[in-house]
C-alpha positions in Angstrom: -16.0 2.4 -27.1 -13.4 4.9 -26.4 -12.3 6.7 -23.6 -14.2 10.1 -24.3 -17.4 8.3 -25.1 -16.9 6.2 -21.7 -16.5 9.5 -19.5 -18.8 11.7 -21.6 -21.8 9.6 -19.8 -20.7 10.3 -16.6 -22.7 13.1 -15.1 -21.2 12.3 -11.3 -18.0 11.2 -12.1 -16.0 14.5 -10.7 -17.6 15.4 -7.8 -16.9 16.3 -4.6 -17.1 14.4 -1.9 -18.9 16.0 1.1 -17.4 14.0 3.9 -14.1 12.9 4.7 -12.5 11.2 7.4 -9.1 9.9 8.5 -7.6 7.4 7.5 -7.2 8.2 3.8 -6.1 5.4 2.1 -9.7 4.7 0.4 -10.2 8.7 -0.6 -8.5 8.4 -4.0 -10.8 5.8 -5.2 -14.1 7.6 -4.3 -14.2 8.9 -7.9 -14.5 5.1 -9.2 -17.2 4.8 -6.1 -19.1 7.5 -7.5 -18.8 6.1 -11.2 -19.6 2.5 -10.4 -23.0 3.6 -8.2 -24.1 6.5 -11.3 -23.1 3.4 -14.1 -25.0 0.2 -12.0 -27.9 2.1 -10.0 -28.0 -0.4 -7.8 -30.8 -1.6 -5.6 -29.0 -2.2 -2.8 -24.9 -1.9 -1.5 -23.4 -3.5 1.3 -20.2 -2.8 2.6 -18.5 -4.8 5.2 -16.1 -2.6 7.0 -17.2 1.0 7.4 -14.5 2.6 9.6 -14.5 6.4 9.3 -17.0 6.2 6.3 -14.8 7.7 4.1 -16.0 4.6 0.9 -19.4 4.6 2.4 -20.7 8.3 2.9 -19.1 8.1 -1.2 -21.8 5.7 -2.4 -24.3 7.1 0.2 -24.1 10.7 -1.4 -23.8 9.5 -5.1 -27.3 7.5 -4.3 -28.8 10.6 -2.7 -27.5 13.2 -5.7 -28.3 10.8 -8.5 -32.0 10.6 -6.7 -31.7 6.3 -7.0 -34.4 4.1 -4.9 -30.6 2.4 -3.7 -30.8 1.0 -0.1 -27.6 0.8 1.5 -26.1 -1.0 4.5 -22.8 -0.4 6.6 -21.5 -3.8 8.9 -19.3 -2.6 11.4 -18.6 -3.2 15.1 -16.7 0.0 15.1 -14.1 -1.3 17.5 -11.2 -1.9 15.3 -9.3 -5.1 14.4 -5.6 -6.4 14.4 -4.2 -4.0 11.5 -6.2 -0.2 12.4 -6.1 -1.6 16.0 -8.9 -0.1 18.7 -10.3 3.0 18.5 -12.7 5.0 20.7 -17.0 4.6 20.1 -16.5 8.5 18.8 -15.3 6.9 15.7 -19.0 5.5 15.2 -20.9 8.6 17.0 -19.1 10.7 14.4 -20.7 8.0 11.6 -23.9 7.8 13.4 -24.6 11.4 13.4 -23.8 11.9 9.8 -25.6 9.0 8.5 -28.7 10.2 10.9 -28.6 13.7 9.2 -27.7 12.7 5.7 -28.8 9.5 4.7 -30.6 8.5 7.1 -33.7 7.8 4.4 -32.3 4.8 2.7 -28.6 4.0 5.0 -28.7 2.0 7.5 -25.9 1.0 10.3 -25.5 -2.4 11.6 -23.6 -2.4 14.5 -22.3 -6.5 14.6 -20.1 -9.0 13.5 -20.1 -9.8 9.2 -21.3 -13.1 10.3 -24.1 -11.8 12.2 -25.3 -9.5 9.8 -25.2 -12.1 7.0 -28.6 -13.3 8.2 -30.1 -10.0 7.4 -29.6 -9.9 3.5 -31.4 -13.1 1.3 -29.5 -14.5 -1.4 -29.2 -12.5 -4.6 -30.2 -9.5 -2.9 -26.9 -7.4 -3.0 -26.0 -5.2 -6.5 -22.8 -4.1 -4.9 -20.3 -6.0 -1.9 -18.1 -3.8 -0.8 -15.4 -6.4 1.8 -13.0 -3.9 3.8 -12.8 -6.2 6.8 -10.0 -7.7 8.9 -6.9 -8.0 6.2 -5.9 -11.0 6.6 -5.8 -13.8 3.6 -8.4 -16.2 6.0 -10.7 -13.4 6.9 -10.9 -12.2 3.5 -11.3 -15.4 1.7 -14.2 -16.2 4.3 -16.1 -12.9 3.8 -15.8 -13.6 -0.2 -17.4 -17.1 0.0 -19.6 -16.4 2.9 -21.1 -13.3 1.3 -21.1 -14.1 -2.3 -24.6 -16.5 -2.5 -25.9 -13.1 -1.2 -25.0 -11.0 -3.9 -27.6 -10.8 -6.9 -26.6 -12.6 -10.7 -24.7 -9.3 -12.5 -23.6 -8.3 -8.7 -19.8 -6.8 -8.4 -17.4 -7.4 -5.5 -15.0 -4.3 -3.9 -11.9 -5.7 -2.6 -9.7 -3.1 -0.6 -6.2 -3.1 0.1 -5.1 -5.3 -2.7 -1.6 -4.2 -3.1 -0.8 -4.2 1.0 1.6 -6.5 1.9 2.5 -5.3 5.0 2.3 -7.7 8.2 -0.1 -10.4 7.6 -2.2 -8.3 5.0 -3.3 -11.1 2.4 -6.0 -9.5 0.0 -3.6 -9.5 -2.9 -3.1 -13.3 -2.2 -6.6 -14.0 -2.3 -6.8 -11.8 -5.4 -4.4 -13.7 -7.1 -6.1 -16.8 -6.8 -9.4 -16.0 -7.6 -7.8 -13.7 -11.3 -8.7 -17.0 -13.6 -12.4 -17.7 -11.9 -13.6 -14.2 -12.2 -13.9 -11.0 -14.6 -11.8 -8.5 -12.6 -10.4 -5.3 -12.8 -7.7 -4.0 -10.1 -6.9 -0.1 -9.4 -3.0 -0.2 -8.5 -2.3 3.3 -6.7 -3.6 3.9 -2.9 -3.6 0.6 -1.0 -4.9 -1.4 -4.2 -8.9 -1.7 -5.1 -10.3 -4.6 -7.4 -13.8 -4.8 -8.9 -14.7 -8.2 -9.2 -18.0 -10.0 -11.1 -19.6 -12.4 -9.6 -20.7 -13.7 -13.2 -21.0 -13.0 -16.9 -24.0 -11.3 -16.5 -22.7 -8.0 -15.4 -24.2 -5.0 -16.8 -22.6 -4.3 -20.3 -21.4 -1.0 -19.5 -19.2 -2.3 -16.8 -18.2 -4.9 -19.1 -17.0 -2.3 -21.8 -15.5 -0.5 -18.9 -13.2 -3.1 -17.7 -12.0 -4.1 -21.3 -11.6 -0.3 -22.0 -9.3 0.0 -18.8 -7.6 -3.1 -20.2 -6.9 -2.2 -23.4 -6.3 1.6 -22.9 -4.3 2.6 -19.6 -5.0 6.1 -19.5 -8.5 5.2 -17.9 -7.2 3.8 -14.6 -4.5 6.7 -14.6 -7.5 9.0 -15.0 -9.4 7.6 -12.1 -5.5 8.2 -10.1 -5.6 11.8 -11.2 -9.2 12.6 -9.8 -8.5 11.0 -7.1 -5.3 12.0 -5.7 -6.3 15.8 -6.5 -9.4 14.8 -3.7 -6.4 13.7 -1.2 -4.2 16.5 -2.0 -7.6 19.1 -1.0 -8.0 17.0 2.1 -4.9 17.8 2.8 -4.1 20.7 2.3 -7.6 21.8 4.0 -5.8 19.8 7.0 -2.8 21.5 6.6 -4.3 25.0 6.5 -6.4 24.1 10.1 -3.0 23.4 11.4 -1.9 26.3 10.6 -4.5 28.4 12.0 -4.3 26.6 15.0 -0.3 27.2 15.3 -1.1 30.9 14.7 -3.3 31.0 17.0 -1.0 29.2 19.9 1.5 31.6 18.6 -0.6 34.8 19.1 -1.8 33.4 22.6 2.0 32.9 23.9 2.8 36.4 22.4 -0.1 37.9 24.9 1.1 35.5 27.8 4.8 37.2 27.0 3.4 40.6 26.9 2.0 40.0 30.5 4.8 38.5 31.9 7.1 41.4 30.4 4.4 43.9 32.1 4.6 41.7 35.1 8.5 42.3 35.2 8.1 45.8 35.0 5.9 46.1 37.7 8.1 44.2 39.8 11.2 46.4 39.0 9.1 49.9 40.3 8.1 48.2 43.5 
C-alpha cells in the first residue's frame, strides 16, 4: 500500500469541521479524527476530557455524516483542572446546547469525574479511548490502566498533548514508556497526538496505515497540512470578526465625535 491508494479510500478525510471552539491546540488533528472514525466505524467512542468539544463534536459529526450506528460518550466535569485552570459552566452550556441539537441521537454527556463514569462502560465495550484529561504523568498513567480493560480487543487509545513539556505536563513521559509494549503511532505538530493499540488485533487497515506513516513521512506531513489550513480558517474567520467589531467601535466613536463637535458649536452661538 501506498500513499494514493491509502487516501484514495477516504471519502471524509477533508472535510470541514462544523464546530470549533477555543482552545485550538486539538483543531489540526481533527482531519486524523475524521479518518480514524470513517477507517474503524466504531461502535462506540469515549473520550475523557471534552473541554470546548473541539476533538469531540469531530468524531460526533464524522459518525453522523458517514450515517454509522456509533454511540459516543463525552466525560467531563466541565470545571477545568490544574493546567486550562477554571472556567465558567457557559463552557458546558455552549457544549450542551450543541450536542442537544446535533447529536443528540447517539452523543451523550456525562457530567462526572473519569473514575465515576468508568462504572458506566463494561469491559471490552469501547472501539475508540480518546484520554485528554489532567496532564500530569500520574493522572495519565491512571486513566490508561484504569480505562484500558474497558476498551474492546482491536480498540485504539488517543493520547493528547504528547509533545508538551511545559509545567508538570507528563504525557510524553508516559508515552515513552509504554513505545516497546504497544503498536503506536505519534503525530508531532500541535501539542503532540499518539494513536495507540491496545493489541495485535487492530483492524488491518490501521495497521497498514501506521506502517505506511512509518515508512513514508509524507503521510503525517499530509495530515499537518489539512490540518493547519483548518486552524489558519479559524483564524482568520476570528480575525475578520475582530475586525468588524473594531470598525464598528470606530464608526460609533466617529458618531459620538460628530455630536460632540455639534455640541461645541452649539455652545459657541449661545
Amino acid at each position: 500500500m501506498n500513499i494514493e491508494e491509502l487516501f484514495s479510500k477516504s471519502d471524509y478525510l477533508y472535510q470541514k469541521p462544523s464546530f470549533l471552539a477555543n482552545p485550538h491546540g486539538w483543531i489540526p488533528h481533527i482531519p486524523f479524527a475524521f479518518f480514524l472514525v470513517e477507517t474503524m466505524k466504531p461502535s462506540v467512542i469515549v473520550e475523557l476530557g471534552t473541554y470546548s468539544g473541539n476533538s469531540y463534536f469531530a468524531f460526533c459529526q464524522a459518525v453522523k455524516n458517514l450515517q454509522l450506528l456509533t454511540r459516543c460518550y463525552a466525560v467531563d466535569t466541565w470545571q477545568g483542572d490544574i493546567h486550562v485552570g477554571n472556567y465558567s459552566n457557559d463552557v458546558y452550556e455552549t457544549v450542551k446546547q450543541i450536542n442537544e441539537k446535533e447529536f443528540s441521537g447517539f452523543s451523550q454527556l456525562m457530567q462526572m469525574q473519569f473514575d465515576d463514569a468508568i462504572h458506566n462502560f463494561s469491559d471490552g465495550s469501547i472501539d475508540i479511548l480518546h484520554i485528554d484529561g489532567t496532564h500530569t504523568y500520574d493522572a495519565v498513567k491512571n486513566d490508561f490502566n484504569r480505562w484500558l480493560p474497558k476498551v474492546k480487543q482491536g480498540g485504539v487509545i488517543l493520547l493528547h498533548d504528547t509533545l508538551v513539556r511545559k509545567k508538570d505536563f507528563g504525557v510524553w513521559k508516559f508515552l515513552k514508556e509504554i513505545k516497546k509494549q504497544y503498536v503506536l503511532l505519534e503525530f508531532p505538530f500541535s501539542e503532540g497526538l499518539a494513536l495507540v493499540c491496545k493489541d495485535n488485533h487492530t483492524k488491518q487497515e490501521i495497521i497498514d496505515f501506521i506502517h505506511l506513516a512509518k515508512k513514508d513521512h509524507s503521510v503525517i506531513k499530509l495530515f499537518e497540512i489539512l490540518g493547519t489550513i483548518i486552524l489558519f480558517e479559524r483564524e482568520k474567520a476570528l480575525f475578520r470578526e475582530e475586525v468588524l467589531k473594531m470598525r464598528e467601535k470606530v464608526a460609533e466613536l466617529n458618531k459620538q465625535l460628530l455630536e460632540k463637535k455639534k455640541e461645541i458649536k452649539r455652545l459657541k452661538r449661545n
